[in-house]
TORLUM-285259 format. One record per residue (C-alpha): residue number from 1; z, x, y. Coordinates in Angstrom, 3 decimals, decimal comma, always signed. Layout:
BEGIN
(NUM; (Z; X; Y))
...
END
This chain:
BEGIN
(1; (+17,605; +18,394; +6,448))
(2; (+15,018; +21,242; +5,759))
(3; (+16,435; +21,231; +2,245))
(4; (+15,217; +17,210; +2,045))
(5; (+11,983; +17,969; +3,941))
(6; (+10,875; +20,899; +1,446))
(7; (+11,679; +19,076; -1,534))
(8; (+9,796; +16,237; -0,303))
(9; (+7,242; +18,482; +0,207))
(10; (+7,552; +19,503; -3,512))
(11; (+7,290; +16,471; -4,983))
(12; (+4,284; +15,548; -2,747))
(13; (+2,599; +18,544; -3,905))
(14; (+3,084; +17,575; -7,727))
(15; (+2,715; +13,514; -7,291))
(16; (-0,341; +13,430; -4,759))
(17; (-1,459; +10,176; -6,480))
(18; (+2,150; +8,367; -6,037))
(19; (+2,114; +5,197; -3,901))
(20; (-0,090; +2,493; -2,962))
(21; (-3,031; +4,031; -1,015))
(22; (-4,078; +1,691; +1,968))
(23; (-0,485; +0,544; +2,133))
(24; (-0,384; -1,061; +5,898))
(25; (-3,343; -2,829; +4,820))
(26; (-1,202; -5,040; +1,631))
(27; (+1,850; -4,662; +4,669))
(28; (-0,942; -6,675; +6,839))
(29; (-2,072; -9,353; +4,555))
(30; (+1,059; -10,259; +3,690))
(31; (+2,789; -10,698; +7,429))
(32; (-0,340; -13,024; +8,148))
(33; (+0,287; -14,893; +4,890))
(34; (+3,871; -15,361; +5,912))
(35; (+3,166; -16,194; +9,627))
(36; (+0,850; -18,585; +8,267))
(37; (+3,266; -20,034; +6,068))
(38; (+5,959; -20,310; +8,711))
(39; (+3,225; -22,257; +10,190))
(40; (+2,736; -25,086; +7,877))
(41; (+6,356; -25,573; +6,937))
(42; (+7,725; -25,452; +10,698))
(43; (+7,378; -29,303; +11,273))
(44; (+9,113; -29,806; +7,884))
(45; (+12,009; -27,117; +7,785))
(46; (+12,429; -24,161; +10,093))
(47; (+13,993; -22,403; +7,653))
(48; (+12,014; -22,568; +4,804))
(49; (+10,945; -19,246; +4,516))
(50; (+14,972; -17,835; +5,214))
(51; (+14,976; -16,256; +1,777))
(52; (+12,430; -13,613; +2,501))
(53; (+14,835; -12,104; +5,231))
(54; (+17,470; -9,277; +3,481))
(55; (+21,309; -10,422; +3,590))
(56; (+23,639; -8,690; +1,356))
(57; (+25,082; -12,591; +0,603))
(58; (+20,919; -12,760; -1,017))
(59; (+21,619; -9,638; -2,710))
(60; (+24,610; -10,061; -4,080))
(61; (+23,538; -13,655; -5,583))
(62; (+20,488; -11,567; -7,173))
(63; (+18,159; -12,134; -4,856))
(64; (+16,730; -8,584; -4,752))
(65; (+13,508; -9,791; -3,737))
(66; (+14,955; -9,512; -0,755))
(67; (+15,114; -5,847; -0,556))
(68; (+11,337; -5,406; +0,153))
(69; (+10,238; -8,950; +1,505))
(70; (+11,610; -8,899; +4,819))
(71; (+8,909; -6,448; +5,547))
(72; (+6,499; -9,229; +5,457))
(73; (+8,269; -11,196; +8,155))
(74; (+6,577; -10,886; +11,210))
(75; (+8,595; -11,100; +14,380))
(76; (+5,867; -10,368; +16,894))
(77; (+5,715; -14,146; +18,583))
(78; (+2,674; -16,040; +19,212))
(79; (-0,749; -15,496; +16,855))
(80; (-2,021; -13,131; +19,545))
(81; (+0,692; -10,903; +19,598))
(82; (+0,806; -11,232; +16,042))
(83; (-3,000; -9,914; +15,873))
(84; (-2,641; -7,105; +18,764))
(85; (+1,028; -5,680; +16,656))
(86; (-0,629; -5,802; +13,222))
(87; (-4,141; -4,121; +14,439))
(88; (-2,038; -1,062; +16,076))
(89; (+0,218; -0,714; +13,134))
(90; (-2,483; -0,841; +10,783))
(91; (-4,502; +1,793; +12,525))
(92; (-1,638; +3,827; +13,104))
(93; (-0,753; +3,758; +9,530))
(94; (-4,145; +4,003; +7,916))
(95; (-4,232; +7,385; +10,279))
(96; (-0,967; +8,675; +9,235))
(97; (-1,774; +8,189; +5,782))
(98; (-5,149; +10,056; +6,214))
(99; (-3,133; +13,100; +8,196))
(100; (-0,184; +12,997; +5,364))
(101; (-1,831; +11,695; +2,095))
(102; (-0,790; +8,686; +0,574))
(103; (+2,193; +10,295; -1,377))
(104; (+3,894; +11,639; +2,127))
(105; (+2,991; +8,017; +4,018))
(106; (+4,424; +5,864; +1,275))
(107; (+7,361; +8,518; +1,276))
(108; (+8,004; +8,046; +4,792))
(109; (+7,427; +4,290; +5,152))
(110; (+9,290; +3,119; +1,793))
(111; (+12,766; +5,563; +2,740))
(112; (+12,121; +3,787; +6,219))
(113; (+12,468; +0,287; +4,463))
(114; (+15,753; +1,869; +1,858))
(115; (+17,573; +3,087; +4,723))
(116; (+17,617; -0,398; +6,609))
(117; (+18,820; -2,186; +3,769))
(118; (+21,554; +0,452; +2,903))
(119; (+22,418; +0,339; +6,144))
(120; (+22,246; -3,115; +6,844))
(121; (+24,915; -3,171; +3,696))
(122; (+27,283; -0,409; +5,059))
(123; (+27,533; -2,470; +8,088))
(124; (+27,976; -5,848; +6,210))
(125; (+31,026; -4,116; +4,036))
(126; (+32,553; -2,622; +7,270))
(127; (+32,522; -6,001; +9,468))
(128; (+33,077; -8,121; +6,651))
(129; (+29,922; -10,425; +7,229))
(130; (+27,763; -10,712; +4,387))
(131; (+24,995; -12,418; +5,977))
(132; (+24,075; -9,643; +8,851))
(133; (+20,199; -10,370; +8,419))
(134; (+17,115; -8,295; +8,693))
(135; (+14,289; -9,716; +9,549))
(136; (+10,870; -8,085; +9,847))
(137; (+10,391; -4,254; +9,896))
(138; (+9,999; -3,460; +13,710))
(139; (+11,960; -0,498; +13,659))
(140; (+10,547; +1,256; +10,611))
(141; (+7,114; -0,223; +12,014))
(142; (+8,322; +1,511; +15,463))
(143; (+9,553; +4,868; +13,590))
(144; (+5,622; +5,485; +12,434))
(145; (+4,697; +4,802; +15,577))
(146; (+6,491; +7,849; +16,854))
(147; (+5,482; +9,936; +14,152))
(148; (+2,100; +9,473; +15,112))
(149; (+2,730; +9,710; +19,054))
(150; (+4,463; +13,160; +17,556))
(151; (+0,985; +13,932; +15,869))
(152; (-1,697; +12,841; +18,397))
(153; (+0,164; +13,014; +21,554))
(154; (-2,793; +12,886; +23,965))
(155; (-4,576; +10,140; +21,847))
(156; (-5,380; +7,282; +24,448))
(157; (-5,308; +3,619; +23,732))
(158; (-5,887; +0,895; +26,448))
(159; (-2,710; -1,132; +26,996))
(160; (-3,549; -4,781; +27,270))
(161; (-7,144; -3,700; +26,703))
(162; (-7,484; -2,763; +30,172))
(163; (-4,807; +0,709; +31,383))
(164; (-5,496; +3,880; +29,011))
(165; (-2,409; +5,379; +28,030))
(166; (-1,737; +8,362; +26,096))
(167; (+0,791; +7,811; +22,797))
(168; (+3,348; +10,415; +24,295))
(169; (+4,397; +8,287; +27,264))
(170; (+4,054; +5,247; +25,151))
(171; (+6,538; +7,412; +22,316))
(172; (+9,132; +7,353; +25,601))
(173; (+8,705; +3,758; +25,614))
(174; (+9,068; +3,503; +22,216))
(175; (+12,416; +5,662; +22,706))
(176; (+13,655; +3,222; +24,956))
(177; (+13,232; +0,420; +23,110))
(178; (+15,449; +2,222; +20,398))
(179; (+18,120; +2,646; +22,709))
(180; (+17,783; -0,412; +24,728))
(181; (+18,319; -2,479; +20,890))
(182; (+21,243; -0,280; +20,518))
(183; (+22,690; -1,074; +23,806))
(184; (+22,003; -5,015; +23,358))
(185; (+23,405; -5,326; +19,619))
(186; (+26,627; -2,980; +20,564))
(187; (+27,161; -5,745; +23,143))
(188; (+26,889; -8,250; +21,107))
(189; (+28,640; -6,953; +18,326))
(190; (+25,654; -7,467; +16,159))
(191; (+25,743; -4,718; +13,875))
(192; (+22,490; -5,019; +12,156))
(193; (+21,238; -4,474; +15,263))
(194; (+22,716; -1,399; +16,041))
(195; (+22,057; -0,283; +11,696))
(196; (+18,270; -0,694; +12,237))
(197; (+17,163; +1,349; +14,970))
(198; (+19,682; +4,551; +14,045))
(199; (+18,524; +4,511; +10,410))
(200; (+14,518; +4,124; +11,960))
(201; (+15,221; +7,351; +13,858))
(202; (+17,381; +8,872; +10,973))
(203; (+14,058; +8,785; +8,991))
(204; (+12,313; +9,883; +11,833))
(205; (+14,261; +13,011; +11,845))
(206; (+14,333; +13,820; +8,361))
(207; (+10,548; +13,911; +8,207))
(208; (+9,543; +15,128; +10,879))
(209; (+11,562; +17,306; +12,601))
(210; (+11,307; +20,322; +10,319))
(211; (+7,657; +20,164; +11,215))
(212; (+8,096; +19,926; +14,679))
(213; (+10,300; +23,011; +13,990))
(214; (+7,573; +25,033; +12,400))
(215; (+4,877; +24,288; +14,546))
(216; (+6,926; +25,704; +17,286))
(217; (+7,739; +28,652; +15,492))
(218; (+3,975; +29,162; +14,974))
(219; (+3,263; +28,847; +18,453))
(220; (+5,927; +31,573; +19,722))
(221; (+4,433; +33,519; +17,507))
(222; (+0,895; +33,232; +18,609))
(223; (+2,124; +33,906; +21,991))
(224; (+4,111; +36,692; +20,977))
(225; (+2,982; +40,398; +23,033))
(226; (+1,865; +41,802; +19,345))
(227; (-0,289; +39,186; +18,320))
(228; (-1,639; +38,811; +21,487))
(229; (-2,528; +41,975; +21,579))
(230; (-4,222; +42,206; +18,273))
(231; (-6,411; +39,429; +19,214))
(232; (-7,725; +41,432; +22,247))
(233; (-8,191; +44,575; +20,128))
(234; (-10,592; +42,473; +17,475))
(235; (-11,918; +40,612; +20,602))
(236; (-12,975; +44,186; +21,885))
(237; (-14,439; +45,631; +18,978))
(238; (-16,417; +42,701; +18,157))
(239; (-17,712; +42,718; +21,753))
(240; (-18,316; +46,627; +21,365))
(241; (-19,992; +47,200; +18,128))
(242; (-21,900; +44,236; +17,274))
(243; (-19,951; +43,372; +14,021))
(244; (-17,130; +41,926; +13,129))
(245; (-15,129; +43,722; +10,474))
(246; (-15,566; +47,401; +9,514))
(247; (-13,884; +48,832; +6,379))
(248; (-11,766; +51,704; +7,298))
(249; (-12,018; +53,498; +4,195))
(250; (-15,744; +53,106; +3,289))
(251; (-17,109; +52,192; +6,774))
(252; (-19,029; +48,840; +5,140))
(253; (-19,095; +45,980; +8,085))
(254; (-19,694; +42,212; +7,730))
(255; (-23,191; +42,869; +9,428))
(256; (-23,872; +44,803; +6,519))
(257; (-22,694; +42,933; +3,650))
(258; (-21,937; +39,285; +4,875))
(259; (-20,945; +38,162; +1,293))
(260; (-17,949; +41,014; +1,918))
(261; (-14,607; +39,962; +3,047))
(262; (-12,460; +41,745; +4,727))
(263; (-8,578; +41,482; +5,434))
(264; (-6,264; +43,292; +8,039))
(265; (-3,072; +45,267; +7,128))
(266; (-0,126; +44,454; +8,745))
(267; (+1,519; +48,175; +6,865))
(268; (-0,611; +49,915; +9,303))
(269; (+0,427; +51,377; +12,525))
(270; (-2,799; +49,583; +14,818))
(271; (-5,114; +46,987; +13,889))
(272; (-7,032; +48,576; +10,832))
(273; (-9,560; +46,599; +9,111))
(274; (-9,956; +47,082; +5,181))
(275; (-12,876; +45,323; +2,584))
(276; (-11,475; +43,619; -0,090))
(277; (-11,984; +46,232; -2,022))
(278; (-9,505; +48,832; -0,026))
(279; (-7,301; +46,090; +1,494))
(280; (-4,589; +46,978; -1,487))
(281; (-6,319; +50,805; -2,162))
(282; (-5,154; +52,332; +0,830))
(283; (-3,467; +55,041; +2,511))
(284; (-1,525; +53,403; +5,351))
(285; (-2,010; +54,739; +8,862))
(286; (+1,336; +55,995; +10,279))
(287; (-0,336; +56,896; +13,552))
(288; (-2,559; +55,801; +16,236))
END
């Protein structure tokens, strides 16, 4: 997993400009187009818009439109749910793709959609039922949604526009809606049902994880006795002196020469300050 996360974070690093920037806005349009659609063909046929769904029967008659258009089925209910599901996803996205870049975002939404539909044709293979259908992307829609609970966890939003609520106890309702689907379509012995949801957290995990890993790292280690202590050492002698930084070797202090930078050594024994030009010139204290 943190082999997949770092090379991900390789090929971010060298691609910055791959994707679609503004991605959840085309996602948008194109779930109102198809609502609207649905709309004007539901007195005629209700199933006249069946082929943008993903079926492995579709895909194995060539129909590999299929792969990506089910993304633009919405399956949110009336027009006002419809409007409240696609603002929050939209913002939620648009922000994600700010925090990540566009690269990371369309990395992380586009593996989302991959994983469904190879899922969605493991489980058609295993069963035997070529026509296990996916329709819409709420889990991969629900997956960003706890990426960004996972990123702004005390972010409030106003459910039904009246009770604020902060994204981490709406990510534990997210959570049980995962399980809850899983729970349903095991009962049922709908297996797409089940395929959706795991693969949704699969990419979840994948992506995120390792940086959920790190940042706790980095937080042990800012609570750590040592680095606690350094920060009250600097704390004091800036408190003491008047300056920030003094060199040392030549004695030169950022009151002094404010265009000067100065680094600390982590080879000495203390908390020894150094200018940039002693930081590597140095003799290294061995004692107190």
């Amino acid at each position: 997993m943190k082999k997949i996360y770092d090379a991900m974070d390789r090929f971010c690093a060298r691609h910055p400009r791959f994707g679609i920037p503004n991605l959840m806005r085309y996602i948008v349009i194109g779930n109102v187009i198809v609502y609207l659609l649905t709309m004007f063909t539901a007195q005629n046929d209700a199933n006249a818009l069946s082929f943008l769904s993903f079926h492995l029967a579709g895909l194995l008659h060539g129909e590999i439109w299929r792969i990506v258009t089910f993304v633009f089925v919405p399956s949110y209910g009336g027009p006002f749910f419809l409007v409240i599901a696609l603002y929050f996803y939209y913002w939620i996205g648009s922000t994600l793709e700010r925090q990540w870049g566009t690269a990371r975002f369309n990395l992380y939404y586009i593996s989302g959609v991959l994983l469904t539909v190879i899922g969605t044709v493991i489980a058609s293979l295993i069963t035997g039922n070529h026509y296990l259908t996916v329709v819409g992307a709420d889990y991969v829609n629900l997956s960003m949604f706890l990426a960004f609970a996972l990123l702004f966890p005390d972010t409030q939003v106003l459910l039904f526009f009246i009770l604020p609520i902060k994204m981490k106890w709406l990510a534990i309702l997210d959570g049980a809606v995962f399980a809850l689907g899983i729970v349903q379509s095991l009962m049922a012995g709908y297996w797409a049902g089940v395929v959706q949801p795991v693969v949704a957290l699969l990419n979840f995990v994948v992506f995120v994880w390792p940086a959920v890993q790190g940042a706790v790292a980095r937080k042990q280690y800012q609570h750590r006795p040592q680095t606690v202590n350094f920060k009250k050492a600097v704390h004091q002698q800036q408190q003491q002196k008047g300056y920030h930084h003094k060199c040392a070797v030549c004695g030169r202090t950022d009151a002094d020469y404010p265009d000067l930078q100065f680094r600390y050594c982590s080879k000495c024994v203390g908390y020894h300050c150094f200018c940039q030009d002693h930081i590597f010139n140095h003799v290294h204290f061995t004692e107190e």
